[in-house]
C-alpha positions in Angstrom: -14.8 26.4 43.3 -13.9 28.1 39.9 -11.5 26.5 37.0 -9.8 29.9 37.9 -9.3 28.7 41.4 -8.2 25.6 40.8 -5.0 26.4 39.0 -2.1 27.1 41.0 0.6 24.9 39.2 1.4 26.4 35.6 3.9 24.8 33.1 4.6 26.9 30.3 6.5 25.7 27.4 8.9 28.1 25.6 9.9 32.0 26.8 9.6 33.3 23.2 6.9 36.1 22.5 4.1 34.5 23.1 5.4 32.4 25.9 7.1 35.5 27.7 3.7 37.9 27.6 2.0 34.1 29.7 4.7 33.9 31.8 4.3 37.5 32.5 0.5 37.6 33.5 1.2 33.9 35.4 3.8 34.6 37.5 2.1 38.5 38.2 -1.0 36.3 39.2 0.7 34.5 41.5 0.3 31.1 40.2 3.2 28.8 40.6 5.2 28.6 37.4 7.7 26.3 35.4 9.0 27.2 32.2 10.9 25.0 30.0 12.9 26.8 27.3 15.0 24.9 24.9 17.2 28.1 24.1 19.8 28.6 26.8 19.9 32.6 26.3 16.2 32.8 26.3 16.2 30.4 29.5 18.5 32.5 31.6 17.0 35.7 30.6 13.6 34.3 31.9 15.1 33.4 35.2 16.4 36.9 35.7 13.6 38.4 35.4 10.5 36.4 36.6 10.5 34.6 39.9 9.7 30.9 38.4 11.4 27.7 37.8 12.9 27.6 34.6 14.2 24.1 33.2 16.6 24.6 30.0 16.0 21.7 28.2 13.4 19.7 25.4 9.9 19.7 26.8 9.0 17.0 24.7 11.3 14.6 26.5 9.3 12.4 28.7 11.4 13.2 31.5 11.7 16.8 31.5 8.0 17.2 31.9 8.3 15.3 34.8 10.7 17.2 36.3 8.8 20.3 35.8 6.4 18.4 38.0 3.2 17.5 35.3 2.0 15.2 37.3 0.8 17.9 39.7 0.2 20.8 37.1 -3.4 22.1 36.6 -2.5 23.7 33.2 0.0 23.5 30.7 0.8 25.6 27.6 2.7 25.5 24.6 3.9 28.4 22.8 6.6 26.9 20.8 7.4 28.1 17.3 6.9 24.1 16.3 3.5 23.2 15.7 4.8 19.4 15.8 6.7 19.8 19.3 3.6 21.7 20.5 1.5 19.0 19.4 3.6 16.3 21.0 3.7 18.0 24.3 0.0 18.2 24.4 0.2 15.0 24.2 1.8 13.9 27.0 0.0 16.8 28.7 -3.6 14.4 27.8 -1.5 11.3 29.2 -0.7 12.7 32.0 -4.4 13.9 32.7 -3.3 17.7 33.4 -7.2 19.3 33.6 -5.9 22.5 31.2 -4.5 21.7 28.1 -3.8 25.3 25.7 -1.6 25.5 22.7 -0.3 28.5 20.0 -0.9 27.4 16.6 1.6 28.8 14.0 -0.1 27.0 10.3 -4.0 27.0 10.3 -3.8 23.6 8.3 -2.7 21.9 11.7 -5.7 23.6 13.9 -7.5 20.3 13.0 -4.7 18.1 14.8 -5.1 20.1 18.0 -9.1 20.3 17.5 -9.0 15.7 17.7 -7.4 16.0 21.1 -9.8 18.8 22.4 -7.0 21.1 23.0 -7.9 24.6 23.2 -5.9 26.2 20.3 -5.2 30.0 19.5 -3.4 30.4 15.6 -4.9 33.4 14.5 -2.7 36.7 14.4 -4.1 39.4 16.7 -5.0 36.3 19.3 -1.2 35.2 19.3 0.2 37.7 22.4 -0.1 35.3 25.1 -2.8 37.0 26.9 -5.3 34.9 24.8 -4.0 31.6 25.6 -3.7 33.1 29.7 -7.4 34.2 29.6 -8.6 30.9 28.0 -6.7 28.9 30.8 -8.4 31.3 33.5 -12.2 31.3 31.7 -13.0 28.3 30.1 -15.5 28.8 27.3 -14.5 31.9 25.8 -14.0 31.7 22.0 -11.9 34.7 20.9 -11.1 37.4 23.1 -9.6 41.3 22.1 -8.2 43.9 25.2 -9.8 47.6 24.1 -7.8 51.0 25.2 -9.0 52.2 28.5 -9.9 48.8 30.1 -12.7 47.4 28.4 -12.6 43.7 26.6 -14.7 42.0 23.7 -14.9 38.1 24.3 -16.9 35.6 22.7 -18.4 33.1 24.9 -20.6 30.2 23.7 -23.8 29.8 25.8 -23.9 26.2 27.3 -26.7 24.4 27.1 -27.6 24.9 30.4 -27.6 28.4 31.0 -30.5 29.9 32.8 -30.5 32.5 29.7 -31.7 30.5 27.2 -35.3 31.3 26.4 -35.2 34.5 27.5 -34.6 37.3 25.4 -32.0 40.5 25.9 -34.8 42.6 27.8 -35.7 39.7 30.2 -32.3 39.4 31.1 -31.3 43.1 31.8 -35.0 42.9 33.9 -33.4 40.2 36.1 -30.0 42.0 36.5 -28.6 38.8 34.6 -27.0 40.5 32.6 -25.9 44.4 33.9 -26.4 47.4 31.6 -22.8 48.1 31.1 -22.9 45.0 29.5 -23.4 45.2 25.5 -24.3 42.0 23.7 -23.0 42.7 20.3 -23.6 40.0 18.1 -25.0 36.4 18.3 -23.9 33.3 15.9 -26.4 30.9 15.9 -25.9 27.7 13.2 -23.6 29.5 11.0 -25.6 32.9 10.8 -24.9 36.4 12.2 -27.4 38.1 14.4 -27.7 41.5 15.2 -29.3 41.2 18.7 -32.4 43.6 19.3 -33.7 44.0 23.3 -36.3 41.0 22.0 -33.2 38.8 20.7 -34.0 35.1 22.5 -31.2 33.2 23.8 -30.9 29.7 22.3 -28.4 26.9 23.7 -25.3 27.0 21.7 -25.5 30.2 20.7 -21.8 32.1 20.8 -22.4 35.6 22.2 -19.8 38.6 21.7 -19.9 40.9 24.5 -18.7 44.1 25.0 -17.9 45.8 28.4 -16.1 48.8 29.1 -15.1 47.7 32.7 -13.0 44.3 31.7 -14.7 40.5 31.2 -14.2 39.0 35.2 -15.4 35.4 35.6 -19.0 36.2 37.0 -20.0 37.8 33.9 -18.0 34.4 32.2 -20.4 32.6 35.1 -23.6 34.5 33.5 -23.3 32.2 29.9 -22.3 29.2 31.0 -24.6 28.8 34.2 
């Protein structure tokens, strides 16, 4: 069974602009969703118009989380404006053991904080849209991730130590239908350098691959890297 599989209860903290574009893809998904919004207008205009729960009240209050039902949730994300309240909330979200724990990020000086609780944490300024934070919560590993026009995604993926790539090189992959040929492996960063892959590139454990493909990242190509 996938992460992807496994989530089916979604909390979502704040309905701002980042929040709204998550709730969005969640609730269009399928997944079972909560929101908790702080703002009573930005609340009620959630409810309207996506079919979730939505708790108007301070998701940083013990027992609001509770009532949103953490104890079951598979994921939980904070988009607040507050790095602090985000970072509280998190908190409780690693106390509570919830399996996916993904936060926005507003002042790079606090990615640090987030980075000590293993939190998977989005602050930069074309990643801040929501879809970011909903693709990392659905793909697990993927570093940085950018939507092209006309379908096609760039995502970085960091090879895990296991993967039956490592060792071999572009060409041996592409012989073994690995990897397919719509598949473009644009750049490698291995220990702080840049590589320009070449068909005899070697794939080493650790290595964090961007990859192009004009049909859309699904989770077997994700599957490919960290396998």
């Amino acid at each position: 069974m996938t992460t992807t599989d496994r989530i089916k209860y979604l909390i979502i903290v704040g309905a701002g602009r980042i929040g709204n574009r998550v709730i969005d893809l969640a609730t269009g998904d399928g997944h079972e969703v909560v929101v908790i919004e702080k703002n009573t207008d930005l609340a009620e205009q959630t409810s309207s118009n996506y079919d979730c729960l939505v708790i108007n009240d301070d998701a940083s209050k013990m027992d609001v989380l509770e009532e949103a039902g953490i104890e079951k949730a598979d994921a939980l994300i904070t988009t607040t404006n507050d790095d602090s309240t985000n970072l509280l909330v998190m908190m409780l979200g690693r106390r509570y053991n919830v399996p996916r724990l993904l936060s926005s990020v507003r002042e790079p000086g606090h990615i640090g904080l987030f980075d000590e609780l293993d939190i998977d944490s989005v602050e930069s300024p074309h990643r801040l849209n929501g879809e970011f934070l909903y693709k990392s919560m659905q793909r697990p590993g993927i570093k940085d991730f950018m939507r092209l026009d006309g379908g096609g995604e760039i995502v970085e993926i960091e090879l895990a130590e296991h993967s039956s790539l490592i060792g071999k090189t572009i060409l041996d992959a592409l012989e073994l239908e690995q990897i397919s040929e719509d598949l473009i492996i644009v750049a490698i960063y291995r220990d702080g350098e840049l590589i320009i892959p070449r068909g005899n590139t070697t794939f080493e454990g650790g290595d964090t691959v961007t990859v192009l493909s004009k049909e859309g990242i699904g989770k077997d190509i994700i599957q490919t890297f960290k396998a």
